[in-house]
N, C-alpha and C positions, 0 to 999 in steps of 0.2 A: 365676632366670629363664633361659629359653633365646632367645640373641640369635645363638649363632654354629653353624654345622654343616656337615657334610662332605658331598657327593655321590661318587663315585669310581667306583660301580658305572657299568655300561656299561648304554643302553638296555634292550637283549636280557638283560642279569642282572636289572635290575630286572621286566621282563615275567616271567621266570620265575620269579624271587623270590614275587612277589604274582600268578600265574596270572591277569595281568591286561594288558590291549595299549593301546599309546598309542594318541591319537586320529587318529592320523595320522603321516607319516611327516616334516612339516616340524616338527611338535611333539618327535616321536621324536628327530629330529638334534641339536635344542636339549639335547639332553641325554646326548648319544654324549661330549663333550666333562668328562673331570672337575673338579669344583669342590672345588677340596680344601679352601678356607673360604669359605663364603657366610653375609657379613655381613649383617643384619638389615636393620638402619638401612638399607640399600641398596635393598631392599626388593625382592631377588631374585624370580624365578619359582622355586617348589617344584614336584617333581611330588607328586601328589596322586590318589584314588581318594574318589568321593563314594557317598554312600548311592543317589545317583537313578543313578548308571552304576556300578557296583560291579563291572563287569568292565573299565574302562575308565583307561587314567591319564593326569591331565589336567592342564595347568599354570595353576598359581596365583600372584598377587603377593603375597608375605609381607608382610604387613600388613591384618587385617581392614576392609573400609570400610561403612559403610551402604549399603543401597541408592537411598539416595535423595538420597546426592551424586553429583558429577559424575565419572562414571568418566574423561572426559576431561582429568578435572583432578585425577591423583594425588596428583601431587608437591603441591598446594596445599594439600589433605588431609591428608597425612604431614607438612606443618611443622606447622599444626594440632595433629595429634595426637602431635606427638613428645613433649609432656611428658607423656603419658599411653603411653608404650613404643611409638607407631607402631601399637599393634595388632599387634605380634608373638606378645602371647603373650595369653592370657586366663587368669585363676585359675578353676581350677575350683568352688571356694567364692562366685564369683559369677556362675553360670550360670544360680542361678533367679532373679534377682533383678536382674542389669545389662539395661539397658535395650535391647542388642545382642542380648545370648549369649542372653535367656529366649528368642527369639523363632527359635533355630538348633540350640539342643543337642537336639532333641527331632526333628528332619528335615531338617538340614543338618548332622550328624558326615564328617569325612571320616577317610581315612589320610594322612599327610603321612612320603612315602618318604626316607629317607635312609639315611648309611652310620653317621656318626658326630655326637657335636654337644657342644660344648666349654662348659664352667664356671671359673670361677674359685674361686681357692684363696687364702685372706688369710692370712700370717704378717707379724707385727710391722708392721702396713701396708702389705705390701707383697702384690701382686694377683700371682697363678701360673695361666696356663691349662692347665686339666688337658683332656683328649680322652678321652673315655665312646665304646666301642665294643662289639660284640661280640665275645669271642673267635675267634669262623668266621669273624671282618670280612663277615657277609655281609650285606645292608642291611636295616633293619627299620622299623616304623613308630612315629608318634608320634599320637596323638589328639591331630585338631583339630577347628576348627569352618568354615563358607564361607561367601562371598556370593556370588551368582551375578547378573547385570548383563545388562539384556536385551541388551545388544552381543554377549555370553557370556563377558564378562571374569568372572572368579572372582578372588577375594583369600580368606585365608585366613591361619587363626592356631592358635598349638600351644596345646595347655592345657597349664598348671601344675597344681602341687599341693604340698602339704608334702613333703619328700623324707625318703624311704625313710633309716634309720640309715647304709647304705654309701655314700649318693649324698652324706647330709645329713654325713660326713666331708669330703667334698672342699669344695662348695657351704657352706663354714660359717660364712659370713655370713648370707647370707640365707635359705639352707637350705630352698631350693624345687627341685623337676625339672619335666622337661616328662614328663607323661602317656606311659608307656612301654606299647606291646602286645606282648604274645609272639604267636605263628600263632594260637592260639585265640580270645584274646580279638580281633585283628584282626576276624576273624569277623564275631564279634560284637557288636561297633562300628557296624556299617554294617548292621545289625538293624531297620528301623522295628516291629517287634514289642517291642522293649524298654522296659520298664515306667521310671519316674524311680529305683525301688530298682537296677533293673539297671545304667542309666547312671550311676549313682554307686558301687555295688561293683564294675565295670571302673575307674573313676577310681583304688579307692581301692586295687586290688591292684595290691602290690609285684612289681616284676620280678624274674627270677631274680639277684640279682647274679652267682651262680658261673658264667653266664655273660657278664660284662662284663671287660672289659679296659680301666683307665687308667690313663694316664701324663701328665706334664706337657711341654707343648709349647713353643717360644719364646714370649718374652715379646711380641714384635714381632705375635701376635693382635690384640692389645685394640689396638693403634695404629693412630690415622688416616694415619700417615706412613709405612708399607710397604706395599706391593704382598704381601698374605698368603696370595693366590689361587695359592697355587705348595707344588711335591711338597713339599719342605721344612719345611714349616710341620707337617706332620705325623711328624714327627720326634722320637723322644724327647729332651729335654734333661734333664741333672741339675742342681739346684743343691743347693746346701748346704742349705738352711730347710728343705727337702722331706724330707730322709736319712732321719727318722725315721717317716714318715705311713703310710706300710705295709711 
């Protein structure tokens, strides 16, 4: 599952990245500032580009909510649903079918911008945060889904999937990714011409791996007890368990 991820790029790289402009410039600033790990659970703003503005990028709260609770009452929402992931992430194996996602993958697909976004790694019991990047480091997208709230609050969630043979090496416990786009399929994505066969062969194509780049990170990610929102964290570290993995 994806709970953790990087921002780093600068507003103006992200606009040019995705030939697309924030919605404003008090939105834009929210985002000049890099987040070198944005925890989930947290329930961070992402930036985001939806099907209905598709030239536009807009900030979201990571975590999907119905429309028909109270946006003014998040946090009451997210204890709720925390034993169900917060609505961080949705499988895409139940998009026809959850009571949510059938009613969004079909005219509410977004892009959900970022740079990097990190997975765990099991040896012997023991959990290793590894960092999935691009080698250009330059920021790319993830396929998600949105709710839009007539206040205009947006929330928003990444899709999963079974992971890919190089992804499903690191992640190899539970051996899921989040829904990767290369430029193309981005596109794509944000389609309302796309048939159910097309939204599900974009889910089910593999990224290029030869172009990704990972390494494992401190351990100090996955802990409620560090401050992980810092350059550092993105740091390669070695341990010994790891010596032989690639």
């Amino acid at each position: 599952m994806c709970f953790h991820t990087s921002i780093t790029s600068t507003s103006k790289q992200l606009e040019s990245n995705f030939n697309a402009q924030f919605i404003n410039d008090k939105v834009r600033s929210k985002f000049d500032s890099p987040q070198y790990h944005l925890n989930g659970f947290e329930h961070p703003n992402l930036p985001i580009i939806t099907q209905e503005l598709n030239q536009t990028i807009l900030p979201a709260v990571w975590g999907i909510v119905p429309t028909h609770e109270n946006p003014e009452e998040l946090n009451t929402y997210f204890k709720k649903a925390s034993k169900f992931g917060g609505g961080l992430n949705a499988k895409s194996e139940k998009l026809r079918s959850h009571f949510l996602y059938k009613n969004l993958y079909k005219t509410q697909r977004c892009l959900i911008l970022i740079d990097a976004f990190f997975e765990p790694h099991h040896v012997n019991n023991k959990s290793f945060p590894y960092l999935i990047q691009k080698k250009d480091r330059k920021p790319f997208a993830l396929a998600g889904i949105y709710t839009r709230f007539e206040n205009g609050l947006i929330t928003c969630s990444i899709l999963t999937r079974p992971a890919m043979p190089f992804l499903a090496n690191i992640h190899n416990a539970k051996q899921r990714q989040p829904v990767m786009l290369d430029s193309e399929l981005e596109k794509n994505w944000l389609n309302y011409k796309l048939s159910d066969k097309d939204i599900f062969q974009i889910i089910e194509t593999d990224y290029d791996d030869k172009d990704l780049k990972v390494y494992p990170v401190d351990k100090k990610l996955f802990s409620p007890k560090y401050n992980t929102n810092v350059k550092d964290i993105l740091k390669p570290v070695s341990y010994p368990e790891l010596e032989t993995l690639f």
